[in-house]
C-alpha positions in Angstrom: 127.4 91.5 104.8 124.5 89.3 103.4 122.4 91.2 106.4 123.1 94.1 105.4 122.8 93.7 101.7 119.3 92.3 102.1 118.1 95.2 104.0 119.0 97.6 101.3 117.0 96.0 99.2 114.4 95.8 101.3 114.7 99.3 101.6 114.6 99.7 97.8 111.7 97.6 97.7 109.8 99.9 100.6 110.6 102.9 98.2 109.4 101.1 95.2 105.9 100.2 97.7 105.7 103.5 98.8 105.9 105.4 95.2 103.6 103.0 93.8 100.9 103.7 96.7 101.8 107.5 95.4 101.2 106.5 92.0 98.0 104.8 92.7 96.7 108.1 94.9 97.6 110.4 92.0 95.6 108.3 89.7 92.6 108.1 91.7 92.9 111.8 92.2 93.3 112.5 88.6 91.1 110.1 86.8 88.0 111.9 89.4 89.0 115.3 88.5 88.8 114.3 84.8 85.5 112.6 85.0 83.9 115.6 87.0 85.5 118.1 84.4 83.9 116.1 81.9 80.7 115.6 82.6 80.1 118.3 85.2 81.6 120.5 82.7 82.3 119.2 79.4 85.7 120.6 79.7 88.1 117.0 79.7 91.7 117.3 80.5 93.8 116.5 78.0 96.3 114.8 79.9 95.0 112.8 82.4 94.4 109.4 80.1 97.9 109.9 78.4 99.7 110.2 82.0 97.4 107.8 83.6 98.1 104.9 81.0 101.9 105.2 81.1 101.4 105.2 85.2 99.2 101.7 84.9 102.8 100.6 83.4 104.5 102.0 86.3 102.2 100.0 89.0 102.9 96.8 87.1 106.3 96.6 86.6 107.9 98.4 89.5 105.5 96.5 92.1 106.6 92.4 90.6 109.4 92.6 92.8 107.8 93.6 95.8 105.1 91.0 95.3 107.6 88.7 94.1 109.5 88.9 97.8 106.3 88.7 99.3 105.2 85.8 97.3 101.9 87.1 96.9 101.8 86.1 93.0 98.6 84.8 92.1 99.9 80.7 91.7 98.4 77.2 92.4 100.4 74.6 94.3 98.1 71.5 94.9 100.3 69.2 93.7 103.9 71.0 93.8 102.9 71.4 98.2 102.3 67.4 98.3 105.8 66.6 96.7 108.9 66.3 99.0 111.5 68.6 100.5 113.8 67.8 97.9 111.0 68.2 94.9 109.6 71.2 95.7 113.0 73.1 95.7 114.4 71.8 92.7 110.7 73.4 91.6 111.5 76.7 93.0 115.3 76.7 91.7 114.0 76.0 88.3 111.2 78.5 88.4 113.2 81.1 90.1 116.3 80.7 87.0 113.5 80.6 84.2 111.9 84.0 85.7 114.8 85.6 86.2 115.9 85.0 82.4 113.0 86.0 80.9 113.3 89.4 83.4 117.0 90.0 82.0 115.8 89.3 78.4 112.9 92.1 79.0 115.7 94.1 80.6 117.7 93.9 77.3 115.4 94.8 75.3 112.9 97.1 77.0 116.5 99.2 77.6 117.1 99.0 73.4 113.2 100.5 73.5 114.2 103.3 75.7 117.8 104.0 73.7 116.0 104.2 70.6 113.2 106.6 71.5 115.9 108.6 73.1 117.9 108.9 70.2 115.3 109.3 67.7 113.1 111.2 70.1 110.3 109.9 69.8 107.1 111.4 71.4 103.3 110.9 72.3 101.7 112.4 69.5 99.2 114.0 71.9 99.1 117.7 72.9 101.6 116.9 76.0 103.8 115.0 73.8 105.3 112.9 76.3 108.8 111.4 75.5 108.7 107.9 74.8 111.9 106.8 77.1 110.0 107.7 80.0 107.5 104.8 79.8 109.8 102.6 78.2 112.8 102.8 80.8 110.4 101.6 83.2 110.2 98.3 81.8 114.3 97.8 82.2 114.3 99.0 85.8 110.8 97.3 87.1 112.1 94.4 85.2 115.8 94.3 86.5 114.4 94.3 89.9 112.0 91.5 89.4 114.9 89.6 87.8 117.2 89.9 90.9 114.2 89.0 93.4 113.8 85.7 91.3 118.0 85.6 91.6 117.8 85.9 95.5 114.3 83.0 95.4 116.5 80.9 93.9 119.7 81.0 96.3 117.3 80.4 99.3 115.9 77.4 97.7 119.0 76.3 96.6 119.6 76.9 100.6 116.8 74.8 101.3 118.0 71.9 99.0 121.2 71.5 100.9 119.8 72.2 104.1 116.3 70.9 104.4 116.8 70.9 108.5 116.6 74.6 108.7 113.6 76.4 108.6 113.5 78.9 105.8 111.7 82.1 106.6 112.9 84.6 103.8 109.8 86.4 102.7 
């Protein structure tokens, strides 16, 4: 079950990858095509800044979890890699518990910021007038998954803690 369980969420992950490399297409596409029709023709868009910004937010907090499981977060570990076995998981437990907390308390209240503007209604006040819960209910759901990644770090180093024989290849 624990296979099988960690392959859907590498198959979330892969989804989350994937639309972010979308993301990051449309945006390149977009922000050109706004610069040419601005300069080339002094005619701007007047929605590619508005869309673009709220998609910068969409690239940062959907793709922690994937660099998270990848452990490709920028860190240094000079003197945490010359500590022993024992050391350097306690590390990791502690590190992966603190993350995850600070992830659930964004969770909590990125998802009262989403509510809110979706009972109040609260919009852009731009001539698309985006609705406010869209950008905000990213940070609950790219924030949720980052939490849970830190949750599954953690049980592997308490893994390794118990079991410092074995060979831990998670990531």
């Amino acid at each position: 079950m624990t296979a099988t369980v960690m392959r859907s969420w590498d198959g979330l992950l892969a989804v989350l990858r994937w639309t972010s490399m979308g993301v990051l297409v449309f945006m390149m596409v977009s922000i050109a095509y706004d610069a040419i029709m601005r300069y080339a023709f002094s005619a701007p868009t007047s929605w590619s800044l508005e869309i673009n910004s709220f998609l910068l937010v969409y690239l940062a907090v959907m793709g922690a979890a994937e660099a998270q499981r990848h452990d490709a977060h920028i860190r240094i570990t000079y003197f945490k890699d010359k500590l022993p076995l024992h050391a350097r998981a306690s590390i990791d437990i502690a590190t992966a518990m603190l993350g995850a907390v600070f992830c659930y308390i964004l969770v909590w209240r990125g998802g009262i910021m989403a509510w809110q503007a979706l009972e109040y209604g609260e919009r852009v006040s731009s001539s698309l007038g985006t609705p406010m819960v869209f950008p905000y209910g990213l940070m609950p759901v790219g924030f949720a998954a980052l939490g849970l990644q830190f949750l599954i770090d953690g049980l592997y180093a308490v893994h390794r803690l118990f079991h410092p024989e074995e060979n831990d290849s998670h990531g």
